[in-house]
Every structure is written in structure tokens, then in C-alpha cells.
C-alpha positions as CSV (number, residue, x, y, z in Angstrom):
1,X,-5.8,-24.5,19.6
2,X,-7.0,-21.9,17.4
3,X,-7.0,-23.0,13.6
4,X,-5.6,-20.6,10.7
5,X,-8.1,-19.2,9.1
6,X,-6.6,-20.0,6.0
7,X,-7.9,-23.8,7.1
8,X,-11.6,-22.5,6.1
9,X,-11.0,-21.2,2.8
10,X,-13.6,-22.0,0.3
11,X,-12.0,-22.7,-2.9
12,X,-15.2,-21.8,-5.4
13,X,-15.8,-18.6,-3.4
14,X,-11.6,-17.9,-3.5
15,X,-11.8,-18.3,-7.6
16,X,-14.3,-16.1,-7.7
17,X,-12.8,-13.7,-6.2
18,X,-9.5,-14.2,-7.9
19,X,-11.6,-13.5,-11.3
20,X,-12.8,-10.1,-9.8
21,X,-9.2,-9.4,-9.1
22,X,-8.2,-10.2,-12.5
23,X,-11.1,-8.2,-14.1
24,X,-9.8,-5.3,-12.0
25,X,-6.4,-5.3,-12.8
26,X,-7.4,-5.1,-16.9
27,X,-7.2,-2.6,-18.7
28,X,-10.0,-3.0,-20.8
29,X,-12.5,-5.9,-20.7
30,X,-11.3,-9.3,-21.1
31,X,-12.7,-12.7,-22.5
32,X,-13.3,-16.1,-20.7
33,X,-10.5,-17.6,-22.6
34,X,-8.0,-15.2,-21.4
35,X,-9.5,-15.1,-18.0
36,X,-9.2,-18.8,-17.9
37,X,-5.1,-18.6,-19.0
38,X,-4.3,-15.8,-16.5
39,X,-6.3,-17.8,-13.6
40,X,-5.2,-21.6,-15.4
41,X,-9.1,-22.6,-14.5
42,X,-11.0,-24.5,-17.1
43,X,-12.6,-22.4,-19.1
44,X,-16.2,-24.0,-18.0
45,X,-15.2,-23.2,-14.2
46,X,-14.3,-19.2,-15.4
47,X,-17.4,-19.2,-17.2
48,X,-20.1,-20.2,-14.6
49,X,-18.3,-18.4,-12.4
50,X,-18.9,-15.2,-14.7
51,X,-22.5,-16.2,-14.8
52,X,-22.6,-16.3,-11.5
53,X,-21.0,-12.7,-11.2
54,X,-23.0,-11.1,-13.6
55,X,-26.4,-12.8,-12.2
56,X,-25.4,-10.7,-8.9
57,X,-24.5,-7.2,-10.3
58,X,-20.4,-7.5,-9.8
59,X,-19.3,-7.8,-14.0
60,X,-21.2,-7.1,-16.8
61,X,-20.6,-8.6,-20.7
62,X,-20.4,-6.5,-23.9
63,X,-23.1,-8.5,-26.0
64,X,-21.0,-7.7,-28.7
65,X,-18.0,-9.0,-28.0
66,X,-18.9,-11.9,-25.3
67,X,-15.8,-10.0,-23.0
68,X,-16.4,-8.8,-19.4
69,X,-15.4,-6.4,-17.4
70,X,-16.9,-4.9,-13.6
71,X,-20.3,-4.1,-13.0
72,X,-21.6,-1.5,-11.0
73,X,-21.8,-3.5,-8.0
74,X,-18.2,-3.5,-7.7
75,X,-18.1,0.0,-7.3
76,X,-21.2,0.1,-5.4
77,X,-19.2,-2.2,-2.8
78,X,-16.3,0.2,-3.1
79,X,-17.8,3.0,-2.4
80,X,-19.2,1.1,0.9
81,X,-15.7,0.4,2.4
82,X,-14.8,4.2,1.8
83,X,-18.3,5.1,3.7
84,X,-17.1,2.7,6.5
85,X,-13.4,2.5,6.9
86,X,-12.3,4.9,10.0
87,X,-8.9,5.1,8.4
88,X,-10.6,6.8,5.3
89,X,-12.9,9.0,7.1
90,X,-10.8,10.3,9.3
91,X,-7.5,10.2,7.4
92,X,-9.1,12.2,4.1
93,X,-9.1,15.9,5.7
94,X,-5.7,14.6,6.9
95,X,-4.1,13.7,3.9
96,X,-5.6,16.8,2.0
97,X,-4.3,19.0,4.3
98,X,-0.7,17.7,4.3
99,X,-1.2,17.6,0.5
100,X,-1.7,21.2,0.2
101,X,0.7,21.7,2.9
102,X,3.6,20.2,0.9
103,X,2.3,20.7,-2.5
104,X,3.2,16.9,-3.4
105,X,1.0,13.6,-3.9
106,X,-0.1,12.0,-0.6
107,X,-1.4,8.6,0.0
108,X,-2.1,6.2,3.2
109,X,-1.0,2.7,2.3
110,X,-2.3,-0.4,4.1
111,X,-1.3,-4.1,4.0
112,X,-3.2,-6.9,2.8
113,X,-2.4,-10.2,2.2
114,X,1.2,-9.2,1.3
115,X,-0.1,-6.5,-1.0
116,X,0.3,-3.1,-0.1
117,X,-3.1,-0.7,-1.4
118,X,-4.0,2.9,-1.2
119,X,-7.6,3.6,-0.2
120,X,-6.6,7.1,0.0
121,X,-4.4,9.2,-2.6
122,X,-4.5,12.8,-3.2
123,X,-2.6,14.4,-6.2
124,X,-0.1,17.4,-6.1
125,X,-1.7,20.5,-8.2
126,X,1.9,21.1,-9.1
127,X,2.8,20.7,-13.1
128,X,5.3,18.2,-12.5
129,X,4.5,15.8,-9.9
130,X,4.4,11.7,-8.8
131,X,1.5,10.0,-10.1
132,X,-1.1,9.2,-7.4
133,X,-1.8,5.5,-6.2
134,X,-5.4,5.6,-7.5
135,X,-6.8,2.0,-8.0
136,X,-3.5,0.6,-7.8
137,X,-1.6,-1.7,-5.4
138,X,1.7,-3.6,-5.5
139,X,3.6,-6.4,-3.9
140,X,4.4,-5.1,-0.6
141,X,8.1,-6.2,-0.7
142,X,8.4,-4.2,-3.8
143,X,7.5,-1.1,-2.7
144,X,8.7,1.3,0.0
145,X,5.7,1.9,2.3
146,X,4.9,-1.9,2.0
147,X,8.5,-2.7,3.0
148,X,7.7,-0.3,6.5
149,X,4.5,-1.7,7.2
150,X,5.7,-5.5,6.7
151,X,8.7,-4.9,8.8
152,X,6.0,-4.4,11.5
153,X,4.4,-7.7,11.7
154,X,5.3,-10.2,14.2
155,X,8.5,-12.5,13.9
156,X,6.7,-15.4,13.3
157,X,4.8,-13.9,10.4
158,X,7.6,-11.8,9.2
159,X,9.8,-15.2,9.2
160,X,7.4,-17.1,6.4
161,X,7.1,-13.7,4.3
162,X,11.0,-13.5,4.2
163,X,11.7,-17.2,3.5
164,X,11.9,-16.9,0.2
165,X,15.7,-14.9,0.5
166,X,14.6,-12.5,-2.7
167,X,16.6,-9.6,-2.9
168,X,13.5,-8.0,-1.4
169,X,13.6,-10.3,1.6
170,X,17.3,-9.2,2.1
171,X,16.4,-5.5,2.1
172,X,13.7,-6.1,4.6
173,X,15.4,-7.8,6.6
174,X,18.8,-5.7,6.7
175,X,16.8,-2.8,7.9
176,X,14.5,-4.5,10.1
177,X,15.8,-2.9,13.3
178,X,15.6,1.0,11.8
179,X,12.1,0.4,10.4
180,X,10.8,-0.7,13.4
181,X,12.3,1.7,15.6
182,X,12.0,4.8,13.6
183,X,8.3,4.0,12.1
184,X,9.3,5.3,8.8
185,X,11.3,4.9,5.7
186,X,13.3,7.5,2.9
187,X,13.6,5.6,-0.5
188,X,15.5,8.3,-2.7
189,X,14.4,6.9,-6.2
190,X,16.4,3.1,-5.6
191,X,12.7,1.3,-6.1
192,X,11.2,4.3,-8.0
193,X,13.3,5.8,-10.2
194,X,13.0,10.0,-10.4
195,X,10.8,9.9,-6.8
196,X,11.7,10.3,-2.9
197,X,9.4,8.3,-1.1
198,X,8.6,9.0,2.5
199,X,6.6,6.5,4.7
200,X,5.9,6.8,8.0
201,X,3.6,4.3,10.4
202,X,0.2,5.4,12.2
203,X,-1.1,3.9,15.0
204,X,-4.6,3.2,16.2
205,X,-6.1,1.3,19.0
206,X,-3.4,0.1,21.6
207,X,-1.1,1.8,19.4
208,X,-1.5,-1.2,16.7
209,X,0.3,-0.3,13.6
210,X,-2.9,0.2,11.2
211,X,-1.3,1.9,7.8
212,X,1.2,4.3,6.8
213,X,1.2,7.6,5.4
214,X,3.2,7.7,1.9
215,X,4.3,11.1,0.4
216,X,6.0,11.1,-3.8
217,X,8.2,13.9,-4.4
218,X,10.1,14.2,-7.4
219,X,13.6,14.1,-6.6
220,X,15.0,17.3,-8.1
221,X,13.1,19.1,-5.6
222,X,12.6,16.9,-2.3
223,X,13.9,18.9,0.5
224,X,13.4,16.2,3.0
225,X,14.6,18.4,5.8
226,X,11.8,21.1,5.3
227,X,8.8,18.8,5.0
228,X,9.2,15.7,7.7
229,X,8.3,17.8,10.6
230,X,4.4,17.8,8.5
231,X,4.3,14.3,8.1
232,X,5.4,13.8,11.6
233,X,2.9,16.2,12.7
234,X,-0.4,14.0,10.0
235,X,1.0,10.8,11.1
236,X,0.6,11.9,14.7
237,X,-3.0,13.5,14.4
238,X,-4.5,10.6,12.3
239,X,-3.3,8.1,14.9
240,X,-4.3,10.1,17.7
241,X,-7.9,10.4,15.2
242,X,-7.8,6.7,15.1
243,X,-7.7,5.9,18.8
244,X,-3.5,5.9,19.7
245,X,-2.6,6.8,22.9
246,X,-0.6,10.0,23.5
247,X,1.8,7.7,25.9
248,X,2.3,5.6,22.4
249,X,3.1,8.2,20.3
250,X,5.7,9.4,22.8
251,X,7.4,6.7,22.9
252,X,7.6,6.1,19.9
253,X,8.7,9.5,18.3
254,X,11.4,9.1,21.8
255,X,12.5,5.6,20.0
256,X,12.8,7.5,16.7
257,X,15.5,9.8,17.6
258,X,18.5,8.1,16.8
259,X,21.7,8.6,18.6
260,X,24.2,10.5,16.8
261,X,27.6,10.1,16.6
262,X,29.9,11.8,19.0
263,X,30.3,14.9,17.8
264,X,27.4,14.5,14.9
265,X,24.4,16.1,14.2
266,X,21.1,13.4,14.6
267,X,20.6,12.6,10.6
268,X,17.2,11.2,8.7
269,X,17.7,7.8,8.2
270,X,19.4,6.9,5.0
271,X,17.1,5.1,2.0
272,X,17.0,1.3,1.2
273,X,19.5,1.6,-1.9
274,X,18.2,-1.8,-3.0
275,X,16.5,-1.5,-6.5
276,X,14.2,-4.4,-7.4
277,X,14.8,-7.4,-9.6
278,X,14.2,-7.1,-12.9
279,X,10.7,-7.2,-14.4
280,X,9.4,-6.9,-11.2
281,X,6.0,-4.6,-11.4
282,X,6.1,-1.6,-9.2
283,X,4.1,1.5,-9.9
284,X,3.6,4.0,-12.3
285,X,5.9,6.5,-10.9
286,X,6.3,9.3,-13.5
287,X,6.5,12.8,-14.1
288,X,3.8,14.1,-15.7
């Protein structure tokens, strides 16, 4: 039986990591003390680790002040993934393109380890306008996007993700069937106040859900009506880009049709109207 790969985790090499994480998250650079309350390591562990770090290029220390903060290998190493991720290349002319077609701020969100991130995020030139998801991610259950994309994973991975019966959990799991059928998701400003978020899945290779693509409107002006056909229309292309088959695609935009009513009119499916607990972080969502 094939073990969880979770079963091979090297501790040393996961706090070092969690003290890049850290560092990136700052806002500024930070000290080993604080490192070492935010992380609860001993300070002795954050500091070789730091040494460690800095020996090999990923943080640097201000002499002055003894604090750290990334190096350039970090960014050198960033800059790699963007040179050669397939989503990225192929989804950036994409995502522009809708961008300018809209005239609103478009990203393509991705899920990792129950994080949702944006490796891709292009501003609206507009004066007032959602902020863009640069160097930013979030708690999947606690944004929109990440809501659609976990909704995808298999039962028995969805089941340990929703244990926990959060108010998030509940959302998730209320909508499960409409997420998964209809590959997207309206949130009109109930997890982000002031913006409509619009989601919707792409597919790659045997139609495997790979990301989503995310557009912020502010809510006085989202006339979702007007611009879903152009996300329908990017989300098709970049999975088709990214290796989906075109009988996929069918059947999915067939599934996403959602019987009216007798006597209605087919409507866009309605938004999660679940807002988050409170203090819980979600982004930066603001007019400018």
C-alpha cells in the first residue's frame, strides 16, 4: 500500500521552511526572537536555522539591527517557478487579455496545502478598482475561489478538510453539489465586503481541475450578466492551452446549465451569503 507522503516529512527541513514562510508574510524584517514566538521554536533552533538560510542565499541580516528578512535567492527561486509553470506561461496573455477586456482585476488562483495563492494577478487601469492578489494568499475556506477549487477534491480528501464543522466547512459543504456542477462561484461582497467575486475552474490534462480563474469587481458596478460570457470564453481557452479535451469542456459547460424552473428564465447561480467568522484574515479587498 502506498504511504502518505506526509509519512516522509523531514521535520528540520519543514521548520525551515516554515521560517521562510514567516519571513514572507512580514512586513518588514523581523528578529530571531520574534521569529522564534510566531514559529514557538527555541530560539537556538530559529537561529541556526537562519544561519543556515543566509549561508545559502534565501534571507539576508541588517548588521545593524541583527533582524532578517529574504534574500535574493528567494526571488531568484520565484522567478524560476514563473519561467516554468505552464499555468503561468500560458495563462498570462490570457488573463491580460480578459483584464483589458473587462477593465477589472484578474487573477488565476491555485490550491495548496489548504491555501489558496495567485501566481498570476493583473490590476484593472480603472481609478477605482479591487486590489490585485500580488504576493498574497489566504486560507482556502476563507475565500471564494479557494471555496470552488476545494469543493473539487475527492470525498475522501474533502471529508478531513471539512471535519472541523467551521462555518466555512458548512458553506462548502451546503454548496458542494452547485460548485461541482457549475465549475464556478458568484460571491456578491458576503466574504469581501464592497467586491463581486467570480471564480470559475480550468481544466488541464484529462480534464483535471488545475486552478481557477478569479475576477474582483467592485460591486456598484458588476454587471455580472455582460461580462461571464468572457470568463467562460478565458476559462475555456487556458484549459484547452493547458491540455483539456474539447469533449471535457463540453460536458462540462452542458453540466453547467442549470435547469430552470417551469416557466423561468436559466439564472447565474446565487453567491455563498456566508460571511466569515470574526477576525478571520481574508484579503485586502479595497477600493483604491
Amino acid at each position: 500500500m502506498k504511504r502518505e507522503k506526509s509519512n516522509y516529512m523531514i521535520q528540520s527541513v519543514s521548520h525551515a521552511l516554515d521560517v521562510l514562510e514567516e519571513l514572507c508574510k512580514a512586513a518588514g524584517e523581523v528578529g530571531v526572537t520574534e521569529l522564534s514566538k510566531r514559529l514557538k521554536l527555541h530560539k537556538n533552533n530559529v537561529f541556526r536555522l537562519l544561519a543556515t538560510l543566509e549561508l545559502r542565499g534565501y534571507v539576508d541580516q541588517n548588521r545593524e539591527t541583527e533582524d532578517y528578512r529574504l534574500g535574493v535567492k528567494a526571488l531568484q527561486m520565484g522567478q524560476s517557478y514563473l519561467a516554468q509553470s505552464s499555468l503561468v506561461g500560458r495563462g498570462l496573455p490570457i488573463v491580460k487579455a480578459l483584464s483589458e477586456a473587462i477593465g477589472e482585476t484578474v487573477s488565476i488562483a491555485v490550491l495548496q496545502a489548504g491555501n489558496v495563492q495567485f501566481p498570476i494577478s493583473i490590476e484593472s487601469k480603472r481609478p477605482v478598482k479591487a486590489a490585485p492578489r500580488v504576493a498574497i494568499s489566504f486560507p482556502a475556506k476563507m475565500n471564494a475561489a479557494g471555496r470552488l477549487l476545494t469543493a473539487q477534491l475527492a470525498d475522501t480528501t474533502l471529508n478531513e478538510i471539512l471535519a472541523g464543522n467551521t462555518v466555512q466547512d458548512v458553506a462548502i459543504r451546503n454548496q458542494l453539489a452547485e460548485l461541482r456542477t457549475a465549475g464556478q462561484i458568484i460571491d456578491r461582497g458576503a466574504i469581501e465586503a464592497d467586491v463581486v467575486s467570480i471564480s470559475k475552474i480550468i481544466r488541464g490534462n484529462n480534464n483535471e481541475v488545475v486552478g481557477a480563474i478569479e475576477v474582483l469587481v467592485p460591486q456598484y458596478r458588476a454587471k455580472i450578466d455582460a461580462i461571464m460570457p468572457k470568463i467562460d470564453e478565458a476559462a475555456a481557452a487556458l484549459s484547452m492551452a493547458l491540455g483539456a479535451s474539447k469533449t471535457g469542456l463540453a460536458t462540462s459547460l452542458e453540466k453547467e446549465v442549470v435547469a430552470p424552473a417551469q416557466g423561468q428564465q436559466p439564472t447565474t447561480p446565487p453567491p455563498t451569503g456566508i460571511q466569515p467568522q470574526p477576525g478571520a484574515g481574508v484579503a485586502t479587498r479595497v477600493m483604491k
